[in-house]
DRENDO-1510 file (C-alpha; in Angstrom, 1 decimal, always signed):
<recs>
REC; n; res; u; v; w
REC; 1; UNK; +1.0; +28.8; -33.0 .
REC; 2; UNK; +4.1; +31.0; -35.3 .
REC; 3; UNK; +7.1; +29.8; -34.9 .
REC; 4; UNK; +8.3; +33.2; -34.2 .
REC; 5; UNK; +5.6; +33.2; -31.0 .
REC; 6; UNK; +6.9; +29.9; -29.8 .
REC; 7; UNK; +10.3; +30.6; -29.5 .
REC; 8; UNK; +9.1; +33.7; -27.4 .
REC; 9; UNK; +6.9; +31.7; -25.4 .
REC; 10; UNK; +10.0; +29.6; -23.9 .
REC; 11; UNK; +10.8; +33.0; -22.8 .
REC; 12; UNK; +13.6; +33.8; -25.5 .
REC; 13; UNK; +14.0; +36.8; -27.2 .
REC; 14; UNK; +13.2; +36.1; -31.3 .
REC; 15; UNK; +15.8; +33.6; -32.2 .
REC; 16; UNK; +19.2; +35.9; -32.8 .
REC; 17; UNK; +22.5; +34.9; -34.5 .
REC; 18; UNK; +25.6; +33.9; -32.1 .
REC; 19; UNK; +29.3; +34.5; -34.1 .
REC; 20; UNK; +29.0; +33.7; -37.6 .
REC; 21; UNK; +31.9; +30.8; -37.9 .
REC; 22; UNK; +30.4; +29.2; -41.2 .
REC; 23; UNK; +29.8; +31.0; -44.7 .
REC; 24; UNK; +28.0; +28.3; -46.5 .
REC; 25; UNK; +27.5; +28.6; -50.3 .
REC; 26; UNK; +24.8; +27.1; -52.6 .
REC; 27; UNK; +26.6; +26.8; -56.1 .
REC; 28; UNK; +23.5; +26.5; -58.2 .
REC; 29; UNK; +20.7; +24.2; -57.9 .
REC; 30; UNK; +21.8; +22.1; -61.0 .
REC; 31; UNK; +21.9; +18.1; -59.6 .
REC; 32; UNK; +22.8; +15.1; -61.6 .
REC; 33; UNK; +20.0; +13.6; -59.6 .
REC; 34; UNK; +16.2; +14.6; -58.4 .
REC; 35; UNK; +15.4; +12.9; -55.2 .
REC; 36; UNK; +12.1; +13.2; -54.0 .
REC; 37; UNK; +13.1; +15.2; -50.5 .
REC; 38; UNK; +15.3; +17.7; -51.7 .
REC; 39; UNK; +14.5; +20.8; -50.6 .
REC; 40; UNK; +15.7; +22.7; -53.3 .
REC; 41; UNK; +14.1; +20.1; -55.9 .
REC; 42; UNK; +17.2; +20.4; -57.5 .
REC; 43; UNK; +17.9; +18.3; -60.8 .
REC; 44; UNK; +19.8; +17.9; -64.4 .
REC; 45; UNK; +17.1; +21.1; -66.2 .
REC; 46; UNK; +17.8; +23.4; -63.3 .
REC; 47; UNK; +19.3; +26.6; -64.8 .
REC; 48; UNK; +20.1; +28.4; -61.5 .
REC; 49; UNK; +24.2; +28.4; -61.4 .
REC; 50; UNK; +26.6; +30.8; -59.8 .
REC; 51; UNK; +28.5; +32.4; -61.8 .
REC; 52; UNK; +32.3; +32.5; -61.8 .
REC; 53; UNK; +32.2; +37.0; -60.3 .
REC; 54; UNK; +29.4; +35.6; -57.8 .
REC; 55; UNK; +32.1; +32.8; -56.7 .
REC; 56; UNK; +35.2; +35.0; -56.5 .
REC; 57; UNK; +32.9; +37.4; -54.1 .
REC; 58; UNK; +32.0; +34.2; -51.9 .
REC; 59; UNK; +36.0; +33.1; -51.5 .
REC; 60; UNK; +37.2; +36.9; -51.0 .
REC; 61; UNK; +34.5; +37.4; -48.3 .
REC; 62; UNK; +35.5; +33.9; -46.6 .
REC; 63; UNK; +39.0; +34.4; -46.9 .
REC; 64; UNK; +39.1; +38.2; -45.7 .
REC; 65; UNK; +36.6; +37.9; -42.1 .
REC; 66; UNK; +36.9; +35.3; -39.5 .
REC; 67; UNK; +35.0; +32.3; -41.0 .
REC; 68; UNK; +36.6; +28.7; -39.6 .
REC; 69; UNK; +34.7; +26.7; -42.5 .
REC; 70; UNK; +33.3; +27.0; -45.9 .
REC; 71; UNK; +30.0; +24.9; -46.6 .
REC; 72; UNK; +29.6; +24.0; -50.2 .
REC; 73; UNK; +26.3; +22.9; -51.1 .
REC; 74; UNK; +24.0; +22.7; -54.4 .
REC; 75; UNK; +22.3; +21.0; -56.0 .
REC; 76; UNK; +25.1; +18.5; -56.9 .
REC; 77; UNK; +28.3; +21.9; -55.9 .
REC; 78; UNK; +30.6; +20.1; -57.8 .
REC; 79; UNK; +28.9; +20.8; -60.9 .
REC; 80; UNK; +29.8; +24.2; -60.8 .
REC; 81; UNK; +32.8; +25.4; -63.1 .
REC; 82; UNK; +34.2; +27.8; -59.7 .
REC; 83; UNK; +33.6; +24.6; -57.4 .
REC; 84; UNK; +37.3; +23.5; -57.9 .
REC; 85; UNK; +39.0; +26.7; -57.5 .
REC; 86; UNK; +37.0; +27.9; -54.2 .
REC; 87; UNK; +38.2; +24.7; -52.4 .
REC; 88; UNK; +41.8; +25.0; -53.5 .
REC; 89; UNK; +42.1; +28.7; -53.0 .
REC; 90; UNK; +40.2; +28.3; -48.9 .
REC; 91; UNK; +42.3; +25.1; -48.3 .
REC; 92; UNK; +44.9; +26.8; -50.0 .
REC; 93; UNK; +44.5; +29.2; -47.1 .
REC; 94; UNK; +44.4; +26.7; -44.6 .
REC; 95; UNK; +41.2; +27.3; -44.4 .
REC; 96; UNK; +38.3; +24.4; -43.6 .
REC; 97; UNK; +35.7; +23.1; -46.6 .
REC; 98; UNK; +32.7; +20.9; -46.5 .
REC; 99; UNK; +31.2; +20.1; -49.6 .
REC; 100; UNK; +27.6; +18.3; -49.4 .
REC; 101; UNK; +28.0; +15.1; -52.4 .
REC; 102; UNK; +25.4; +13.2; -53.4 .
REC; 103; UNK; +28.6; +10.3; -54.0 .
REC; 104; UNK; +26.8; +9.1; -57.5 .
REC; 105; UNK; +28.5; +12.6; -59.1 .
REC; 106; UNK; +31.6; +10.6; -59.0 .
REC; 107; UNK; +30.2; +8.4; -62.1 .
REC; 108; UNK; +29.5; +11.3; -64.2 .
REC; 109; UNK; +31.4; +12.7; -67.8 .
REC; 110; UNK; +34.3; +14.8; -66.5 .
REC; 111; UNK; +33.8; +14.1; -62.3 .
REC; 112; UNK; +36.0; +10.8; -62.2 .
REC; 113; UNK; +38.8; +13.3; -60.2 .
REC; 114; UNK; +36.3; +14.2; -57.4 .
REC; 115; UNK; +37.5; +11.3; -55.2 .
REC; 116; UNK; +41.5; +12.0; -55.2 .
REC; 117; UNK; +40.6; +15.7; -55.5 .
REC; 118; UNK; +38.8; +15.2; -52.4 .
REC; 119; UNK; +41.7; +13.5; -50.9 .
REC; 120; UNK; +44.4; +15.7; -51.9 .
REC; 121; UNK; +42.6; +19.0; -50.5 .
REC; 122; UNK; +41.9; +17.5; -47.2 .
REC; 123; UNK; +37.6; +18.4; -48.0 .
REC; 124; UNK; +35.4; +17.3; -45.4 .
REC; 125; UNK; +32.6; +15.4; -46.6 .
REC; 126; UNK; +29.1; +15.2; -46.1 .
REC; 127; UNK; +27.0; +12.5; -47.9 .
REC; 128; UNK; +23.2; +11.8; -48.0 .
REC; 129; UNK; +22.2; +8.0; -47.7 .
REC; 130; UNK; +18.7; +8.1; -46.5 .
REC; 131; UNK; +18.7; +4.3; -45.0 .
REC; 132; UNK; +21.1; +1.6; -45.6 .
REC; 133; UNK; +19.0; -0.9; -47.0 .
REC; 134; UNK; +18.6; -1.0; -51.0 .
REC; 135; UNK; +15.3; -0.6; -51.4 .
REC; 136; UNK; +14.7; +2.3; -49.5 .
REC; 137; UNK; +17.5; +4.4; -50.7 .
REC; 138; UNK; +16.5; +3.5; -54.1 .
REC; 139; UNK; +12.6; +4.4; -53.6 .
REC; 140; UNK; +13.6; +7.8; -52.3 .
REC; 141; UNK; +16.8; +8.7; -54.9 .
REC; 142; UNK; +16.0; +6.6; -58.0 .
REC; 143; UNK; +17.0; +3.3; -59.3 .
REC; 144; UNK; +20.5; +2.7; -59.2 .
REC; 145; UNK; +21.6; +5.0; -57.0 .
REC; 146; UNK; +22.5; +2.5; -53.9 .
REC; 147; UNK; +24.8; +1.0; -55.6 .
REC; 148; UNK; +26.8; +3.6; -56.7 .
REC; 149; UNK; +26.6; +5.3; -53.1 .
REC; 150; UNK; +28.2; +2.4; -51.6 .
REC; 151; UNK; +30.8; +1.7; -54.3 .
REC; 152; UNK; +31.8; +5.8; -54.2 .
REC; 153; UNK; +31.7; +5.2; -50.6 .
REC; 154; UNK; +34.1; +2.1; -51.3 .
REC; 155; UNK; +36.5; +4.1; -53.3 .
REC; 156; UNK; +36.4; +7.1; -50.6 .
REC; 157; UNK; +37.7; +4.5; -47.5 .
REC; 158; UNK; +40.5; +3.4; -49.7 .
REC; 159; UNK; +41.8; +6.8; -49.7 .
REC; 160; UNK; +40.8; +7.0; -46.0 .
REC; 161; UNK; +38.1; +8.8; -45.8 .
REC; 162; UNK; +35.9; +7.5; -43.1 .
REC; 163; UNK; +39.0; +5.3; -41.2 .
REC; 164; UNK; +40.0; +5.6; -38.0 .
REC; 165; UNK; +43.5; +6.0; -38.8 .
REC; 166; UNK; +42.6; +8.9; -41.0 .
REC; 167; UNK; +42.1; +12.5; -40.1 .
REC; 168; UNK; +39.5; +12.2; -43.9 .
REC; 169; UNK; +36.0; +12.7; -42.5 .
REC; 170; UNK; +33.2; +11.9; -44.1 .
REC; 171; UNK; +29.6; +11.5; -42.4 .
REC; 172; UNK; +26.5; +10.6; -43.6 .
REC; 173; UNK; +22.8; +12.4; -43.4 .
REC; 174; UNK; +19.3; +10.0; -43.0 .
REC; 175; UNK; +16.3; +11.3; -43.9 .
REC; 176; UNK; +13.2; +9.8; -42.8 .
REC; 177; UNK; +11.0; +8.2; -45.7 .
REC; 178; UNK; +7.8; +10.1; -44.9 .
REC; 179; UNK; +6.0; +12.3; -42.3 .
REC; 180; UNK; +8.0; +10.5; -39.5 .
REC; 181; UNK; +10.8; +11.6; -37.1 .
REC; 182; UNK; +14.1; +10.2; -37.1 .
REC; 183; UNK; +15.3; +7.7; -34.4 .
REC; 184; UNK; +17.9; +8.8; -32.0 .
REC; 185; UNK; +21.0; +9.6; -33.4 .
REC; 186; UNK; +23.5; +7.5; -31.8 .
REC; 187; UNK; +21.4; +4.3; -32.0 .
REC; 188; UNK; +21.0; +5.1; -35.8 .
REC; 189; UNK; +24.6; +5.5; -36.4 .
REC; 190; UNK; +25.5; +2.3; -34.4 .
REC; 191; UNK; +22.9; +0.3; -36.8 .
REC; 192; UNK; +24.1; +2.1; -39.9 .
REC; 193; UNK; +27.8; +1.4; -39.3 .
REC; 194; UNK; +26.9; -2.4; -38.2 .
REC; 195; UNK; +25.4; -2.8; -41.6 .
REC; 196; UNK; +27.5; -1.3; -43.9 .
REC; 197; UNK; +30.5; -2.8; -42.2 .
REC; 198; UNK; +28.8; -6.1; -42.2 .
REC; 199; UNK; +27.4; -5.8; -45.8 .
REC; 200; UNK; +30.1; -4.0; -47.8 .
REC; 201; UNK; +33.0; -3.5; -45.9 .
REC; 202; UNK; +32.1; +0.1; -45.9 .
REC; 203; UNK; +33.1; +2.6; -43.1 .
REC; 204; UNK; +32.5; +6.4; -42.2 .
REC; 205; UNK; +32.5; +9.2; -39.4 .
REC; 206; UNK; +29.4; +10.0; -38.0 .
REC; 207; UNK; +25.7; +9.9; -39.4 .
REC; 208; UNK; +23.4; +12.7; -39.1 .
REC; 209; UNK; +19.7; +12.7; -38.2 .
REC; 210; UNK; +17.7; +15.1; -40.3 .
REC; 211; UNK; +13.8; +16.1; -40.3 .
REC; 212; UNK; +12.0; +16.3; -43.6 .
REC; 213; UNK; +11.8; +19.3; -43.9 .
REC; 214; UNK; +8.1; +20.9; -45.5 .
REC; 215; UNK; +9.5; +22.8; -48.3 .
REC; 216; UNK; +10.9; +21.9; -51.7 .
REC; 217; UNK; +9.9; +18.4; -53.0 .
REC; 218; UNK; +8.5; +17.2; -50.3 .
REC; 219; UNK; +6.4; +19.7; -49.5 .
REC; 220; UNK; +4.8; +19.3; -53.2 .
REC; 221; UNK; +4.1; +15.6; -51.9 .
REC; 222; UNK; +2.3; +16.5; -48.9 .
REC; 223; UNK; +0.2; +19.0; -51.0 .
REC; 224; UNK; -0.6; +16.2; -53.3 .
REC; 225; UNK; -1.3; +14.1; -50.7 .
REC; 226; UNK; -3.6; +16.1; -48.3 .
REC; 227; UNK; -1.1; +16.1; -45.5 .
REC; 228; UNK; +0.7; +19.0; -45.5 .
REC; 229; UNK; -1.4; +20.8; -42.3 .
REC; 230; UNK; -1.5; +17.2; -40.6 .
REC; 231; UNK; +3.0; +17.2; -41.0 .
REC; 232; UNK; +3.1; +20.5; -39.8 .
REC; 233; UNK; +1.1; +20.1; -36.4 .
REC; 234; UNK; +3.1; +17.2; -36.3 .
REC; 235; UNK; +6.4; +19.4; -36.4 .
REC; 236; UNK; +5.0; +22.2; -34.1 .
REC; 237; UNK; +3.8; +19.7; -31.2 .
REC; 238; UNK; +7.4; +18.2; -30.9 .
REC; 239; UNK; +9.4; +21.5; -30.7 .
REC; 240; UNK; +12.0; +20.9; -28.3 .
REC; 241; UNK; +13.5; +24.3; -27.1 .
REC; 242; UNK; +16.6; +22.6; -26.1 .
REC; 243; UNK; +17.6; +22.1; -29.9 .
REC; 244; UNK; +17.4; +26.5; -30.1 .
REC; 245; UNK; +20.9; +26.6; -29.1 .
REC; 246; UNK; +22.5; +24.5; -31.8 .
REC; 247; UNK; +20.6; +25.3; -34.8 .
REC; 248; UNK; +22.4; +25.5; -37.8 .
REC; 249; UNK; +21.4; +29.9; -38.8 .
REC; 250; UNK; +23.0; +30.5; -35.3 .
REC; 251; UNK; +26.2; +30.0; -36.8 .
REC; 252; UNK; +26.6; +31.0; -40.5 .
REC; 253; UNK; +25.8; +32.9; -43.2 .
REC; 254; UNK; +23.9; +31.5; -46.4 .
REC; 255; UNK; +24.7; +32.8; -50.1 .
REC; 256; UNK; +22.5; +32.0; -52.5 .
REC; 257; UNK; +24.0; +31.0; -56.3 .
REC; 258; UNK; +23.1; +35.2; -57.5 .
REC; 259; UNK; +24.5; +36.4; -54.1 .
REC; 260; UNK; +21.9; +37.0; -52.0 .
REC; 261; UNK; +22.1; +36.4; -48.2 .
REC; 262; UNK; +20.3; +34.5; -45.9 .
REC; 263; UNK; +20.3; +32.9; -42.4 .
REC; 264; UNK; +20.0; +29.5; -43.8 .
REC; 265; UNK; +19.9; +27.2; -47.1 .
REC; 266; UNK; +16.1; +26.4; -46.2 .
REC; 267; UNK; +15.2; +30.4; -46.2 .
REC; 268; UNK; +16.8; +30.7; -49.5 .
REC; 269; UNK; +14.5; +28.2; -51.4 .
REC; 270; UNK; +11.6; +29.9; -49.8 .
REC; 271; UNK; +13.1; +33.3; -50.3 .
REC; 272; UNK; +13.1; +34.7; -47.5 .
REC; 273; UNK; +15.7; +37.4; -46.9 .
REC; 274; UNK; +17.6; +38.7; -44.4 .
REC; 275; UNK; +16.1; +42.1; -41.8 .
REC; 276; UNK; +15.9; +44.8; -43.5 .
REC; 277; UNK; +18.9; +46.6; -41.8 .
REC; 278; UNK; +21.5; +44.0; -43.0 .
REC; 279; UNK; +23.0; +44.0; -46.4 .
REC; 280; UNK; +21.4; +42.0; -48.8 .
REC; 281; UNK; +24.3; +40.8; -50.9 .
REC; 282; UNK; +27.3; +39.6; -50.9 .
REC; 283; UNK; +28.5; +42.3; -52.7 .
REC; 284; UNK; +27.5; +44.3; -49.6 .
REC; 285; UNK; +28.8; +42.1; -46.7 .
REC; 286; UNK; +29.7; +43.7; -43.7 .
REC; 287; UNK; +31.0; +40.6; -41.1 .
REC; 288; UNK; +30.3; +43.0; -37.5 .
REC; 289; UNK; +26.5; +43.1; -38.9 .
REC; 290; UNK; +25.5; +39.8; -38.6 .
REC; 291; UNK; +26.6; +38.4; -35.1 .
REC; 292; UNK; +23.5; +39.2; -32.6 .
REC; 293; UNK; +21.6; +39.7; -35.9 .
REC; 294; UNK; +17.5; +38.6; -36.0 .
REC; 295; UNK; +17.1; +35.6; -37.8 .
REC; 296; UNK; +14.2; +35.7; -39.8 .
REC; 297; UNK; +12.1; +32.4; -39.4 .
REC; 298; UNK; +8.8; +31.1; -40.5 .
REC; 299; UNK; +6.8; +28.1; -39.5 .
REC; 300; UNK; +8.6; +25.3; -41.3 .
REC; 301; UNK; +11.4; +26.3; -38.7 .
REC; 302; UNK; +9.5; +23.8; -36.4 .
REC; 303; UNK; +11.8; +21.2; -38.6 .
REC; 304; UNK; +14.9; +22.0; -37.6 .
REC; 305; UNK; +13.5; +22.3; -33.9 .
REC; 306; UNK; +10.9; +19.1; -33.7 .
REC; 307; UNK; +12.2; +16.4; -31.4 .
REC; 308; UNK; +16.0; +15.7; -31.4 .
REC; 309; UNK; +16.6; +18.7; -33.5 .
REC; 310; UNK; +17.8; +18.6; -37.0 .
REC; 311; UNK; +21.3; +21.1; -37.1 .
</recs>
């Protein structure tokens, strides 16, 4: 069954925006990195960037409607020449910003600063670290890259991110190595903090719990692999329609890196726009137009919405 025909089913109306309290940003799919479930297959050859007049648009259109937080994703965001000035002219505002890392960018030419930077901006941070055993992380992000998470990871708790004497937030997001569903959340983060505590002296917020989801990279591998129709009835069978209310394109608006809008980062890579009656860009933006919106959904929607939910 359609997405779109499931979530009517439960007897909702198609899935509809609620108030619009995140603007999140992809700066450019360019990644120091090219892990085999991102879902924008992002890595070092990617030309897709947002330029510096896209970026001014994003921060005046944050800064001038009623946005609590601005979501900085990539690709590796910090890669982006406008990265540093969007974070200090929103938190300059008093103004919230997450910024997705991938924590090995600190080791690169020119990103040493990202730590203290990080620090002195109050950024909240979200971190990928698919398990935390070596070999796993390593099989799924390249060799190398374990270490490097934990020692960024390291640097970040001496300058209290993660501590509980900090207000310096910074969670971490699992992704299943396969066609599989995550465990429960709260287990998983009582395991991964045990560990890492245990094992490196490590420490952070929260962890998140996310579904691979069948686009990108991963949906290349199940391609190659024969499995893609076998991963989606997988997905559709264990749609929960308790997880509706949370999802993620309930709550903000997407901006691709040349400006176009979407309900979500995973629309974007699939390019699928916003309704027709909405504006298109963020040239065009028009804040009263996109609470109660339609979000417009397709069938790898089922990850976001399989099991304990992935938003």
């Amino acid at each position: 069954m359609k997405f779109q025909d499931k979530v009517i089913e439960t007897g909702e109306k198609p899935l509809q925006a609620l108030q619009s309290r995140i603007l999140q940003a992809n700066l450019g799919y360019r990644c120091n990195m090219g892990c085999k479930h991102c879902h924008v297959s992002g890595g070092p050859a990617r030309p897709e960037v947002m330029d510096q007049k896209t970026a001014e648009q994003v921060l005046r259109v944050f800064l001038e409607n009623p946005f609590e937080l601005l979501d900085l994703t990539g690709g590796a965001p910090e890669l982006n020449p406008s990265f540093r000035l969007m974070v200090a002219e929103a938190r300059g505002a008093e103004r919230k910003v997450l910024s997705r890392t991938n924590l090995t960018i600190f080791f690169e030419k020119g990103m040493e600063y990202l730590p203290e930077f990080y620090r002195e901006h109050q950024v909240e941070l979200i971190a990928s670290l698919p398990y935390y055993l070596e070999e796993n992380v390593d099989r799924v992000r390249g060799a190398g890259v374990y270490r490097k998470s934990i020692e960024s990871l390291q640097v970040l708790n001496r300058l209290g991110f993660g501590m509980e004497s900090s207000n310096l937030t910074i969670s971490l997001v699992y992704n299943p190595q396969g066609m599989f569903f995550a465990p429960d959340q709260q287990t998983l983060e009582s395991e991964f903090k045990r560990e890492l505590r245990e094992r490196y002296g490590v420490f952070f917020t929260r962890l998140y719990t996310f579904t691979n989801m069948p686009i990108g990279r991963f949906r290349d591998y199940l391609i190659r692999t024969n499995n893609l129709n076998a991963y989606m009835e997988k997905l559709s069978r264990a749609f929960n329609p308790a997880t509706l209310d949370n999802v993620m394109c309930r709550h903000l608006v997407n901006v691709g890196w040349d400006g176009t809008l979407y309900d979500c980062d995973f629309n974007q890579v699939l390019g699928l726009g916003m309704h027709a009656d909405l504006p298109r860009h963020i040239t065009g933006f028009n804040y009263a137009k996109f609470t109660g919106r339609t979000i417009t959904v397709d069938d790898h929607c089922y990850g976001c919405t399989a099991g304990q939910g992935s938003s």
